[in-house]
SERO-4910 file (N, C-alpha, C, O; in steps of 0.05 Angstrom, whole numbers):
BEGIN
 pado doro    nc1    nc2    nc3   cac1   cac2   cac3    cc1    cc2    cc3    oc1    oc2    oc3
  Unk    A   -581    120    -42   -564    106    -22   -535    110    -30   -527    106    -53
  Unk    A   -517    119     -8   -483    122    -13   -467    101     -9   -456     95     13
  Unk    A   -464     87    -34   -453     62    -36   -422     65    -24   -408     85    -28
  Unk    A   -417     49    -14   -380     47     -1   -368     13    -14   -375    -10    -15
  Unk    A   -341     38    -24   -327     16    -40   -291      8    -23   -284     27     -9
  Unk    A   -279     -6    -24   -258    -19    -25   -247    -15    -61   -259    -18    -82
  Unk    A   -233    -11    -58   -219    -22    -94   -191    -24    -85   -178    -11    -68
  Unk    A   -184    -42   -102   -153    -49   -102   -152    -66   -128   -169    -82   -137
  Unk    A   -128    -59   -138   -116    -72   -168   -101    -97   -170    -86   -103   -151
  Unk    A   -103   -115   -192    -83   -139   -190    -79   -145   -207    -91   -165   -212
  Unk    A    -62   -137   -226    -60   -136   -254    -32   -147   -260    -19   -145   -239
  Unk    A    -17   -158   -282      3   -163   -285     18   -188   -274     13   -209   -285
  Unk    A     34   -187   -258     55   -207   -250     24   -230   -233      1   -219   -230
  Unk    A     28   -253   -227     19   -269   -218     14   -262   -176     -4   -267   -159
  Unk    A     37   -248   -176     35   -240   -146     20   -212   -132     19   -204   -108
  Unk    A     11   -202   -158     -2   -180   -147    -33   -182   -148    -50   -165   -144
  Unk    A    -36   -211   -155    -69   -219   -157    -62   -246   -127    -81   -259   -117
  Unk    A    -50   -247   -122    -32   -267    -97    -46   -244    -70    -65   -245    -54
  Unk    A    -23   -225    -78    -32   -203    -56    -58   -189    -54    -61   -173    -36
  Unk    A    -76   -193    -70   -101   -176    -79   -116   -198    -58   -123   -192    -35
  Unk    A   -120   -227    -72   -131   -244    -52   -120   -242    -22   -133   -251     -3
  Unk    A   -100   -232    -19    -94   -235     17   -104   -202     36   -106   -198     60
  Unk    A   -107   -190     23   -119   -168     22   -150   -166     23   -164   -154     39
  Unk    A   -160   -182      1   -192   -178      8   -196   -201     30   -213   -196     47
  Unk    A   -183   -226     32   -187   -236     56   -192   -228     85   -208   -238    100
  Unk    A   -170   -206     89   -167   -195    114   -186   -177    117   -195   -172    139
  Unk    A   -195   -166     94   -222   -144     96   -245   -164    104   -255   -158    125
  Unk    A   -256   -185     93   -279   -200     95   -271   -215    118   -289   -229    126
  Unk    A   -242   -216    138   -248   -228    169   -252   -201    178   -267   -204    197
  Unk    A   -249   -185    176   -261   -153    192   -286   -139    186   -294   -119    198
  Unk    A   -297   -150    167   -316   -149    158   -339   -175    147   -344   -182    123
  Unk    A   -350   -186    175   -361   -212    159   -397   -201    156   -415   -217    150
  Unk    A   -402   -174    161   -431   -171    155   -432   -142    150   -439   -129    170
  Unk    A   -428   -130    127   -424   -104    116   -435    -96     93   -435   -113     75
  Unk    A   -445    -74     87   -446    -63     63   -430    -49     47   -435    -36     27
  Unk    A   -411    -52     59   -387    -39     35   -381    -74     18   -388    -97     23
  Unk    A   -365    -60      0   -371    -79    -20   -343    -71    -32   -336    -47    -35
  Unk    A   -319   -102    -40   -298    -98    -45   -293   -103    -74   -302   -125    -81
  Unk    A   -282    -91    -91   -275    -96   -114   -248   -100   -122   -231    -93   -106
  Unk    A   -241   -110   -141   -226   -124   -148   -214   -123   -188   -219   -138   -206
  Unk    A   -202   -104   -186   -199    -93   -223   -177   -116   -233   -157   -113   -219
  Unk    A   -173   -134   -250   -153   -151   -259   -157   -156   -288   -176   -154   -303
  Unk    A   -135   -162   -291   -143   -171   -327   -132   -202   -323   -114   -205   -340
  Unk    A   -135   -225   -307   -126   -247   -307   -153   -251   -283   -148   -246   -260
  Unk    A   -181   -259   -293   -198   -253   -265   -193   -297   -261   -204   -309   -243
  Unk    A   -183   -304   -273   -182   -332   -270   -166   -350   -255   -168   -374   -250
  Unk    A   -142   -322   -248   -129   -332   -229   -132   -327   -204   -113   -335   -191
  Unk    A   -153   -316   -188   -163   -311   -164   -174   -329   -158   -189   -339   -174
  Unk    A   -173   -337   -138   -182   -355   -124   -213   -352   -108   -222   -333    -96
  Unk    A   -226   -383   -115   -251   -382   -123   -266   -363    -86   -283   -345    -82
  Unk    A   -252   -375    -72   -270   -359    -44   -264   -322    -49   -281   -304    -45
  Unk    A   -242   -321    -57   -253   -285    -74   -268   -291    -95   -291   -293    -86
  Unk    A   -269   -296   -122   -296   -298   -130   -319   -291   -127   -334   -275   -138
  Unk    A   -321   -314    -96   -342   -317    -92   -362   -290    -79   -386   -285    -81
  Unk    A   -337   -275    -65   -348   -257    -54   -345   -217    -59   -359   -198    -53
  Unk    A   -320   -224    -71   -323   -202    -85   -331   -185   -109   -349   -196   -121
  Unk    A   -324   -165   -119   -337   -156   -140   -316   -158   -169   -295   -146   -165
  Unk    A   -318   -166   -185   -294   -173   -203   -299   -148   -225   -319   -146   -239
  Unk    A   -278   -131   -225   -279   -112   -255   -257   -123   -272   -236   -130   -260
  Unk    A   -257   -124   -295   -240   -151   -320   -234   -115   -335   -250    -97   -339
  Unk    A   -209   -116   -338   -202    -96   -359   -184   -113   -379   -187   -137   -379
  Unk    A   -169   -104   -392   -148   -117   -420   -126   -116   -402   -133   -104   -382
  Unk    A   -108   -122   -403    -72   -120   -403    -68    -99   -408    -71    -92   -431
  Unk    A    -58    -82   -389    -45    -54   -400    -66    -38   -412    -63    -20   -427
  Unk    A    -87    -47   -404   -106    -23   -403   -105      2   -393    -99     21   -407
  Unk    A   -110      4   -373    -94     32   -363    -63     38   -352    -57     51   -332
  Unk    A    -49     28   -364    -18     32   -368     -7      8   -359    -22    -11   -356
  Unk    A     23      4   -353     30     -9   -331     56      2   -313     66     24   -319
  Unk    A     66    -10   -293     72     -6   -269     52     11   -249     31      0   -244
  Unk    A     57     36   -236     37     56   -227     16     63   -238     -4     70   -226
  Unk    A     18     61   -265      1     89   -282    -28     78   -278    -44     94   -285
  Unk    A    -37     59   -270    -60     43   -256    -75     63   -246    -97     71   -255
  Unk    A    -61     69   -227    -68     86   -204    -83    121   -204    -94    136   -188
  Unk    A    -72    121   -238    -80    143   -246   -106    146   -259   -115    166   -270
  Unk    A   -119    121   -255   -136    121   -275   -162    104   -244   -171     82   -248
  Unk    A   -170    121   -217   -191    111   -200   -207    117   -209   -227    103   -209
  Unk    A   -208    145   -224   -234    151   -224   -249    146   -241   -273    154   -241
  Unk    A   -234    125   -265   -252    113   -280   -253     87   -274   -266     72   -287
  Unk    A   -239     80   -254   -247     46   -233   -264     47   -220   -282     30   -221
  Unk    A   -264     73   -203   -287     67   -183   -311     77   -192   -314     93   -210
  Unk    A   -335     63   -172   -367     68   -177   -385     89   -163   -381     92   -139
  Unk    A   -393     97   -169   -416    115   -157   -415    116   -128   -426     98   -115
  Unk    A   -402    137   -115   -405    138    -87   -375    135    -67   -356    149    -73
  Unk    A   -374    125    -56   -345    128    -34   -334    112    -43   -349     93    -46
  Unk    A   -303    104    -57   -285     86    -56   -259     98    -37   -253    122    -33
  Unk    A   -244     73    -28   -226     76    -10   -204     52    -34   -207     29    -42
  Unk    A   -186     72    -39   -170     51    -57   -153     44    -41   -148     61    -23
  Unk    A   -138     17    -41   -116      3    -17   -101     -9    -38   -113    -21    -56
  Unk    A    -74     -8    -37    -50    -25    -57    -52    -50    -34    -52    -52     -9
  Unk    A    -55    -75    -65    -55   -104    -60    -37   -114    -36    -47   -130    -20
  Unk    A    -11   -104    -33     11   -108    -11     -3    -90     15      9    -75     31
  Unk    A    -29    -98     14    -36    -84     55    -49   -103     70    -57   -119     52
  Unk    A    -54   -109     85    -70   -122    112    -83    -94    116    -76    -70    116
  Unk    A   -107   -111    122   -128    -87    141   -128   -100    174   -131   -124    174
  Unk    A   -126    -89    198   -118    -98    219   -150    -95    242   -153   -106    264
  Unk    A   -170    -78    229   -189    -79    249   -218    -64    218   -218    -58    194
  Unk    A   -236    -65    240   -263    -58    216   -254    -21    207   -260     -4    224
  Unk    A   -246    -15    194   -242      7    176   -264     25    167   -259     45    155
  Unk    A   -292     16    173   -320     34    171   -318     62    166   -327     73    146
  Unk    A   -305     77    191   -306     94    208   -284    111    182   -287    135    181
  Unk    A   -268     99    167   -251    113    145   -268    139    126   -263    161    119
  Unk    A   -293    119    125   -309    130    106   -326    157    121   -333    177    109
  Unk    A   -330    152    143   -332    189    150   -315    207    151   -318    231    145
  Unk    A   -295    194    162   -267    215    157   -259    228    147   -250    250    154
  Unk    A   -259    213    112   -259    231     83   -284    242     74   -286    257     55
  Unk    A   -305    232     91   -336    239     73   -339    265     72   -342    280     91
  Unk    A   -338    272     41   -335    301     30   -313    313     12   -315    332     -4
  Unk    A   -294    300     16   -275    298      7   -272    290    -28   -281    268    -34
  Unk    A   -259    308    -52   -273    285    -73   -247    274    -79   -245    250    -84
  Unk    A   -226    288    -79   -199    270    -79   -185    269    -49   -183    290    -35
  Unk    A   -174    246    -40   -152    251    -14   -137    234     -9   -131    218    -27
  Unk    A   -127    231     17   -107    219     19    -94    217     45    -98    239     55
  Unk    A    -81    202     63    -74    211     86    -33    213     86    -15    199     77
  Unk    A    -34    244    101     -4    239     98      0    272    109     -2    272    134
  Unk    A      6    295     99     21    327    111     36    333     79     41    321     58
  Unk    A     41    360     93     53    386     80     80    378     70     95    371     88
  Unk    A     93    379     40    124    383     52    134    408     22    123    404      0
  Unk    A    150    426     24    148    446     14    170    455      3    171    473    -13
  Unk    A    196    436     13    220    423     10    236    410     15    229    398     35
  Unk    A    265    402      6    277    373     10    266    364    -15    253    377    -31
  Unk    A    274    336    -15    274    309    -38    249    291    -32    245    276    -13
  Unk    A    236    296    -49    215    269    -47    207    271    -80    191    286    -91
  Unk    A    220    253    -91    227    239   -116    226    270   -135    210    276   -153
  Unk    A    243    282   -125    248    313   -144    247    332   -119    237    326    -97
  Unk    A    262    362   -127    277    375   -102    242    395   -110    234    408   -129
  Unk    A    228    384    -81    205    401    -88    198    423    -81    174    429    -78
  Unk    A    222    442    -75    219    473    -76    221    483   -106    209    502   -116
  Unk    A    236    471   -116    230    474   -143    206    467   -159    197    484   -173
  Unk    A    195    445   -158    171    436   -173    149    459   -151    131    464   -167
  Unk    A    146    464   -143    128    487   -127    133    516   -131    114    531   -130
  Unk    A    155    524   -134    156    547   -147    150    547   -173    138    567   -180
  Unk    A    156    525   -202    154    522   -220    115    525   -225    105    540   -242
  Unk    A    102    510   -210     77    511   -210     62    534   -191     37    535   -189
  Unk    A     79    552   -178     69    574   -169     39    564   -144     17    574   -143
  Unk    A     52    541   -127     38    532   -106     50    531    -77     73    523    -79
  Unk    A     43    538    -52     53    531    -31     82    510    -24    107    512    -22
  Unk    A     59    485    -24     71    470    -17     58    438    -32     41    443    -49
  Unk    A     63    413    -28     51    391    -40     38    371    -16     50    366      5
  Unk    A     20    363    -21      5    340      6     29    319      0     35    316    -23
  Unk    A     46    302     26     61    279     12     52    257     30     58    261     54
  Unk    A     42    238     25     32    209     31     42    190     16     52    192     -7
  Unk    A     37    161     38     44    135     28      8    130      1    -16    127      4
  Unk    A     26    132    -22      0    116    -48     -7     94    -41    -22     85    -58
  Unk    A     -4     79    -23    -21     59    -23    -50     62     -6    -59     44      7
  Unk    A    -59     82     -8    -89     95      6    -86    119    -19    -65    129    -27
  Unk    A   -113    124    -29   -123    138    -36   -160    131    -30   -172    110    -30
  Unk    A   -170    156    -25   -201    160    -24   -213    183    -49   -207    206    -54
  Unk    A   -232    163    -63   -247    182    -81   -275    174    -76   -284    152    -70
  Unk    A   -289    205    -80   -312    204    -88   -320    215   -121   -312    236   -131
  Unk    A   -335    198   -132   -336    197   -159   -349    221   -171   -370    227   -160
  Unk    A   -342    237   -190   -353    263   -198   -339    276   -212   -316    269   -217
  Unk    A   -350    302   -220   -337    320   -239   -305    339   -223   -290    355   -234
  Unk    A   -306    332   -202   -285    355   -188   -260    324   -192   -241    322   -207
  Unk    A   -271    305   -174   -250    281   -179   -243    276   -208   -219    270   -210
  Unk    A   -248    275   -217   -249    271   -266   -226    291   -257   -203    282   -255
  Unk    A   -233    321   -252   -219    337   -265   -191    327   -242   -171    334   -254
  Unk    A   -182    315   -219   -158    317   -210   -140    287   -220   -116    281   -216
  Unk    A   -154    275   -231   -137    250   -242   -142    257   -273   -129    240   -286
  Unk    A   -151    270   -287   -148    276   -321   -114    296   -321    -93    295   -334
  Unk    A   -124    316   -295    -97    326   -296    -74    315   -290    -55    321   -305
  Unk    A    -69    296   -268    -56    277   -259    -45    260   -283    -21    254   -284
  Unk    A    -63    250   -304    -51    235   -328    -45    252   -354    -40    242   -376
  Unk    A    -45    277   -348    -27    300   -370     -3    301   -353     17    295   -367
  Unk    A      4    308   -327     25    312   -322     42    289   -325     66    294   -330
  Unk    A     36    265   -322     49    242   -328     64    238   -351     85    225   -352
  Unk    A     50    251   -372     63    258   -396     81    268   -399     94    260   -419
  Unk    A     96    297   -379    116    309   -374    126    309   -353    133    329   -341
  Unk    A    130    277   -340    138    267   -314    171    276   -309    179    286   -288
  Unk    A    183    272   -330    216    280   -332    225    310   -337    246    320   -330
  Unk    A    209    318   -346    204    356   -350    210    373   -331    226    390   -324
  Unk    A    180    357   -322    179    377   -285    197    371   -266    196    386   -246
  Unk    A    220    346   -267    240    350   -249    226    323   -228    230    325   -204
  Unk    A    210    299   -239    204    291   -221    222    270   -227    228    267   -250
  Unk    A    235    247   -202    255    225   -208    231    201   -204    214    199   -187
  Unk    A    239    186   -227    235    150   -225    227    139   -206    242    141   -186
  Unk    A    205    124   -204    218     92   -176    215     67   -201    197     62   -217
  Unk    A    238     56   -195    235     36   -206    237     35   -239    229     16   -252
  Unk    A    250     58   -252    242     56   -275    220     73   -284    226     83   -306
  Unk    A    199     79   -276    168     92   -279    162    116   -267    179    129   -256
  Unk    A    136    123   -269    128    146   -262    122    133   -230    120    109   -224
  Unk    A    122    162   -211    109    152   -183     76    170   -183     71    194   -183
  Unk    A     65    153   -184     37    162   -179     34    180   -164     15    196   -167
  Unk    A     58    182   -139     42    197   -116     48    227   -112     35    241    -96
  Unk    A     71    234   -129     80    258   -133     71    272   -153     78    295   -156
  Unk    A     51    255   -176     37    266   -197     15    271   -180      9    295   -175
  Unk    A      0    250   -168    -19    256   -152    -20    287   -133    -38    304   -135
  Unk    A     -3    288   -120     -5    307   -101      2    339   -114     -4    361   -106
  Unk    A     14    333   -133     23    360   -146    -12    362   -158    -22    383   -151
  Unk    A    -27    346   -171    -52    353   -184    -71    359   -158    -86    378   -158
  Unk    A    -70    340   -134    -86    345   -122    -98    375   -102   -119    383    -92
  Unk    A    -58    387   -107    -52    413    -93    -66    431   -122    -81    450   -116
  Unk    A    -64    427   -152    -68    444   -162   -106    448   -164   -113    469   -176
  Unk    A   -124    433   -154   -147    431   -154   -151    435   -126   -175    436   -120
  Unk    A   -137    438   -107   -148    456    -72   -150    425    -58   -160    422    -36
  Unk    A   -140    404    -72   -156    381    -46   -133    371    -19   -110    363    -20
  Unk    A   -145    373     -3   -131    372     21   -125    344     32   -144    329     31
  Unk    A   -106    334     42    -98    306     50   -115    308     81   -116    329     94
  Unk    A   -124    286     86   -126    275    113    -97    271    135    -81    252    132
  Unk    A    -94    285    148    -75    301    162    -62    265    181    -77    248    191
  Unk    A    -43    265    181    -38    239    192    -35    233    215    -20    249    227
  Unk    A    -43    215    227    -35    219    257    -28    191    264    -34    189    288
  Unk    A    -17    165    254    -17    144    246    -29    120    251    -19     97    250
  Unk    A    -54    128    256    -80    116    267    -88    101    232   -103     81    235
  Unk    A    -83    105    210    -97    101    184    -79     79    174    -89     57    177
  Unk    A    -48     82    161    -34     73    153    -12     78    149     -4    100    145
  Unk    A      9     46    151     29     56    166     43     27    152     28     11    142
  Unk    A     79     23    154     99     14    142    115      8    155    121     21    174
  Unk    A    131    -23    147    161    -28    169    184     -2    149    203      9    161
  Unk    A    180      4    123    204     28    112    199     53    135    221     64    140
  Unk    A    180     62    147    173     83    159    173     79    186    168     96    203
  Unk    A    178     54    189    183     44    225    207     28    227    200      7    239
  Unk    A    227     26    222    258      8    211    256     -9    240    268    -31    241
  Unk    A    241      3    266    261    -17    288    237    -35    295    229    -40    318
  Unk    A    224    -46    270    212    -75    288    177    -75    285    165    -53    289
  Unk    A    168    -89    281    137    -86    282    131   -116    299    150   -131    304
  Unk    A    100   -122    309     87   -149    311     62   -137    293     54   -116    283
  Unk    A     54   -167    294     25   -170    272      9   -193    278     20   -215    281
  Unk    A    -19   -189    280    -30   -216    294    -52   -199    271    -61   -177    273
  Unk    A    -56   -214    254    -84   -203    232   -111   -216    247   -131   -201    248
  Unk    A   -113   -234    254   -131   -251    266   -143   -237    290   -167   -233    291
  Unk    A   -124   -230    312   -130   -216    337   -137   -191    328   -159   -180    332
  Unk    A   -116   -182    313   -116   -142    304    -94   -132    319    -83   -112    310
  Unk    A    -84   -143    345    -55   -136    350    -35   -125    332    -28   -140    314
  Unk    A    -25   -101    335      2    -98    313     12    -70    336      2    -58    354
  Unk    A     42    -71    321     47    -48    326     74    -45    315     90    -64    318
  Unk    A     82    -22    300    108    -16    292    124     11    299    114     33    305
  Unk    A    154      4    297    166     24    317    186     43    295    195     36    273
  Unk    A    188     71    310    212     86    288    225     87    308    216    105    323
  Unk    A    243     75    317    265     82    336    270    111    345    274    122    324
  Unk    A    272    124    359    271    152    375    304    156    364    318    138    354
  Unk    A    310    179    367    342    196    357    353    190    393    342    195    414
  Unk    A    375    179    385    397    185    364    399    151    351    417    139    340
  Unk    A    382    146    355    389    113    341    385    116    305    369    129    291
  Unk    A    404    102    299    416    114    275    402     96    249    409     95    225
  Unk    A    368     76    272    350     81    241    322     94    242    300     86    235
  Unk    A    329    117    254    304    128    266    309    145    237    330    150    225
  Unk    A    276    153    231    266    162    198    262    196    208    239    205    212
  Unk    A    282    208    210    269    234    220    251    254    209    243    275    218
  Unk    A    245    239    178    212    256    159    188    246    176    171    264    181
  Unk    A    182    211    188    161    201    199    151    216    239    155    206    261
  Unk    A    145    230    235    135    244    269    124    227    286    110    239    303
  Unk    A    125    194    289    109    173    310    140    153    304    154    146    285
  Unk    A    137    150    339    156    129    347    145     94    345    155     73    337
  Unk    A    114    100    360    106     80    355     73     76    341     54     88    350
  Unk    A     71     60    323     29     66    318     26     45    317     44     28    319
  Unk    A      1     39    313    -14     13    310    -38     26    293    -55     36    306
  Unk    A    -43     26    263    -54     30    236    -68     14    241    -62     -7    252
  Unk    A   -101     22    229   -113     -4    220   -106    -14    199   -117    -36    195
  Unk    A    -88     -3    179    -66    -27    150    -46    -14    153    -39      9    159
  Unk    A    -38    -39    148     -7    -38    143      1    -44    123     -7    -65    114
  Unk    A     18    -29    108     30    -36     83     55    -45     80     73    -32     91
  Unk    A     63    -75     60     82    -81     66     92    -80     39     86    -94     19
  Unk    A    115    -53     41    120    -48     20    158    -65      8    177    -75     20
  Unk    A    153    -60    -19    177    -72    -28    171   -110    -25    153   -125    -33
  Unk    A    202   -114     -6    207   -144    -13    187   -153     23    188   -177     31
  Unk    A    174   -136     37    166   -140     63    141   -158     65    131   -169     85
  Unk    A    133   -159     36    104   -184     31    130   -210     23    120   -228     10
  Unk    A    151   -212     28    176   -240     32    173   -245     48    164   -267     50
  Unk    A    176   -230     76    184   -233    100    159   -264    119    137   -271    112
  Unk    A    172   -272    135    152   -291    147    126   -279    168    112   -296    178
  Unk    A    122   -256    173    111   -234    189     84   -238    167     64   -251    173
  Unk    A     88   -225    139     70   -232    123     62   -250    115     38   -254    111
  Unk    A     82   -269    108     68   -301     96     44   -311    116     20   -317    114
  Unk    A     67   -310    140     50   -321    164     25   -316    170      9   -334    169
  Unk    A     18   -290    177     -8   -284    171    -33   -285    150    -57   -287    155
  Unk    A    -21   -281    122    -38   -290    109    -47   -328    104    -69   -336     96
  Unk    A    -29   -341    111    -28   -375    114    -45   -368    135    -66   -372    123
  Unk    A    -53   -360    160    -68   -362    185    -89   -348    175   -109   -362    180
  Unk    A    -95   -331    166   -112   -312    157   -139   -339    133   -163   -341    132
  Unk    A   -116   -352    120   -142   -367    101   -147   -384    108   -165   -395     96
  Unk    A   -136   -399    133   -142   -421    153   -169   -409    168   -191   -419    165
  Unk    A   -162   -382    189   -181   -376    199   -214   -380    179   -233   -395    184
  Unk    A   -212   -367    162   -236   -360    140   -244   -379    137   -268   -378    134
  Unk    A   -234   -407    135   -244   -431    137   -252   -449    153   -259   -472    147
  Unk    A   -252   -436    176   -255   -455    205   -231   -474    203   -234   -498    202
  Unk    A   -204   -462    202   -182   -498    207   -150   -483    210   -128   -488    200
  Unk    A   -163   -457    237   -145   -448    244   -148   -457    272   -168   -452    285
  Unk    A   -122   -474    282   -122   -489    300    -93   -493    314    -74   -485    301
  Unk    A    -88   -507    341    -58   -520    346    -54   -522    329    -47   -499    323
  Unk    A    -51   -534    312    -40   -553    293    -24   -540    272      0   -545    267
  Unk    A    -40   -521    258    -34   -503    238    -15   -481    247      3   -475    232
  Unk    A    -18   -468    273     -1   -460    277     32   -469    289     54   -459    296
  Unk    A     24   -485    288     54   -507    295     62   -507    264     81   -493    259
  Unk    A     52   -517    248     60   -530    223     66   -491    213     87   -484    201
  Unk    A     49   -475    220     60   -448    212     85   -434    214     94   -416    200
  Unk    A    102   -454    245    126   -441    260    132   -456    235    133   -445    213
  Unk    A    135   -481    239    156   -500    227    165   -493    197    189   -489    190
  Unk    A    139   -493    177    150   -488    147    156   -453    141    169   -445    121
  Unk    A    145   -434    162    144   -410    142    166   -402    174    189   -410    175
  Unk    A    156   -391    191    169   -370    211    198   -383    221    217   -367    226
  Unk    A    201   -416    224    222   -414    236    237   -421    219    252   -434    233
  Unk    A    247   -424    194    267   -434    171    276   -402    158    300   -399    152
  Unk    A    255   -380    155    259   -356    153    277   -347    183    296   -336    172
  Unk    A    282   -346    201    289   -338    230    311   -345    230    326   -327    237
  Unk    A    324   -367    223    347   -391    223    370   -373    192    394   -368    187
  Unk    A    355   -370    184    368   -361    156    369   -332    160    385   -322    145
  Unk    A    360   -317    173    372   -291    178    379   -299    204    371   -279    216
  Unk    A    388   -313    220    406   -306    240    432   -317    225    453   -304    229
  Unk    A    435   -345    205    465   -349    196    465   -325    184    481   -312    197
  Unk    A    454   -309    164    467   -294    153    474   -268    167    494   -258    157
  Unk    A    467   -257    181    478   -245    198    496   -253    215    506   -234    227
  Unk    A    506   -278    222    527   -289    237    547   -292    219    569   -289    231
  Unk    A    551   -297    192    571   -308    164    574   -281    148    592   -277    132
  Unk    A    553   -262    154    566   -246    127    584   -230    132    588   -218    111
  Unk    A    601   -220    150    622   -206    147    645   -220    137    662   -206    126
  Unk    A    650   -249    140    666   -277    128    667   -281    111    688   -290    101
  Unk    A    630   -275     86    623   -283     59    628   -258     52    621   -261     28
  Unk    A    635   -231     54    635   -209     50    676   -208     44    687   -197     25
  Unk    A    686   -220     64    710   -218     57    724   -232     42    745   -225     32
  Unk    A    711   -257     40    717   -281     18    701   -277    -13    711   -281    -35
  Unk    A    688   -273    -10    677   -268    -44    668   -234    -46    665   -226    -69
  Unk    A    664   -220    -31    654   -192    -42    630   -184    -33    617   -197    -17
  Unk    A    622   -161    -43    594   -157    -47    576   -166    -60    579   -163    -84
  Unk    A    553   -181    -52    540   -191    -80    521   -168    -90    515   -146    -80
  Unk    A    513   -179   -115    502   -150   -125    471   -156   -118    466   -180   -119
  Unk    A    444   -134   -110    426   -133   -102    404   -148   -118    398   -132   -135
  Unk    A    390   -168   -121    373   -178   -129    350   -153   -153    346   -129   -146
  Unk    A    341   -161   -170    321   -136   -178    294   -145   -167    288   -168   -160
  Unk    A    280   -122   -165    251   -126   -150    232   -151   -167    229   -153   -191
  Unk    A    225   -163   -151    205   -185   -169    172   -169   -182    155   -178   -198
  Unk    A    174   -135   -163    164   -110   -176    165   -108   -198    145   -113   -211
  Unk    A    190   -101   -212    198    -84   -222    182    -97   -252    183    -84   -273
***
């Protein structure tokens, strides 16, 4: 039998086992009678909360077992189990039943969804790192999706993946955050073993960084949709080729798991799961999370060119990431 996995990580800071639980939540309201089976890798399994527990699959590693920041990520194929895993970063909502993922890639032993890019900047000038490695071009996708199937071809594209990591600064690749980016180690190994990305068409997964003019989100209904503003509007992403998609996840990357778009739904999201999503809750939902967030970005957008001329720039917060 071809077991189908979910995996996602929650290791470290207190909020990335926060986001792990709001994540397998949203999978188990889209999934309330399934055989895929969600896992859950943490080295703090005590801070999850007991209705995950209850239902998912708990893997307990040490602290900094397999690295920290990204370098996690380098290490699926000794996370995942026998058969299909679909790995998802903790910061996603799943927006409808995702089943149908797993034929998509079926066959596949490493992948990914995303396209070709052969040059320009994506965290190093990668006409260079491609001529240096004597390859076409590199698959480039959002890391927070990866699909493996477990085996000797997958071993060999993440063993390579965690040698090159070793000479992350060598090859010309730049930082996020301080660290290695998984996804440019990734794709450079995945190009050097022949594996091909799942070609994107933004039906899979998708971002408010990669859509700047606006999203909605109803996790409950499955409603969403996010926009890249069309040219010449001057925050249209001209690497992203869709004006508008509706993903079955969404990833909310950076400070976008702050925003009240996300709180909100996950607060409705663990209401629903409980039967005591109602009037009520969603009133008390405007009141404490969506409308005090709404109020505070409209003063500040009404005051800051005033607080900008009276005290300065302030300097940028560091990632609660980082």
């Amino acid at each position: 039998m071809n077991r189908k996995y979910i995996l996602t990580i929650a290791t470290g800071k207190d909020l990335y086992i926060e986001m792990a639980a709001n994540l397998a939540r949203s999978f188990f309201w889209w999934h309330p009678n399934t055989d895929i089976i969600f896992r859950i890798v943490t080295d703090d399994e005590q801070k999850l909360p007991g209705d995950i527990k209850a239902r998912a699959e708990i893997i307990h590693i040490k602290p900094g077992e397999f690295g920290e920041g990204f370098s996690p990520k380098l290490h699926l194929d000794q996370l995942s189990a026998e058969g299909q895993t679909l790995f998802i970063d903790s910061d996603c909502l799943i927006f409808e039943d995702i089943s149908h993922l797993f034929t998509l890639f079926k066959g596949k032993a490493v992948s990914v969804v995303g396209d070709y890019i052969s040059s320009g900047e994506w965290f190093g000038d990668i006409s260079v790192i491609c001529k240096n490695f004597s390859v076409a071009h590199l698959p480039k996708f959002n890391g927070g999706l990866y699909y493996i199937e477990k085996g000797e071809k997958a071993s060999e594209v993440y063993k390579t993946a965690r040698e090159l990591e070793k000479k992350y600064d060598e090859i010309g690749f730049v930082r996020l955050r301080g660290r290695p980016n998984d996804e440019v180690l990734m794709a450079l190994s995945m190009e050097l073993h022949g594996q091909i990305p799942l070609i994107d068409n933004g039906k899979v997964m998708s971002d408010p960084q990669a859509c700047p003019g606006g999203y909605k989100i109803d996790v409950i209904t499955g409603d969403r949709w996010l926009i890249n503003p069309p040219e010449p509007d001057p925050m249209h992403q001209a690497w992203y080729p869709f004006e508008k998609v509706s993903p079955s996840i969404v990833h909310f990357l950076g400070y976008y798991t702050q925003h009240y778009p996300y709180r909100r739904e996950v607060y409705r999201l663990e209401k629903a799961l409980t039967n005591t999503l109602n009037w009520f809750s969603d009133i008390k939902c405007l009141i404490t999370i969506e409308y005090p967030e709404r109020m505070k970005a409209f003063l500040k957008k009404t005051f800051r060119p005033v607080y900008h001329k009276t005290f300065g720039i302030r300097r940028l917060k560091p990632s609660e990431r980082a």
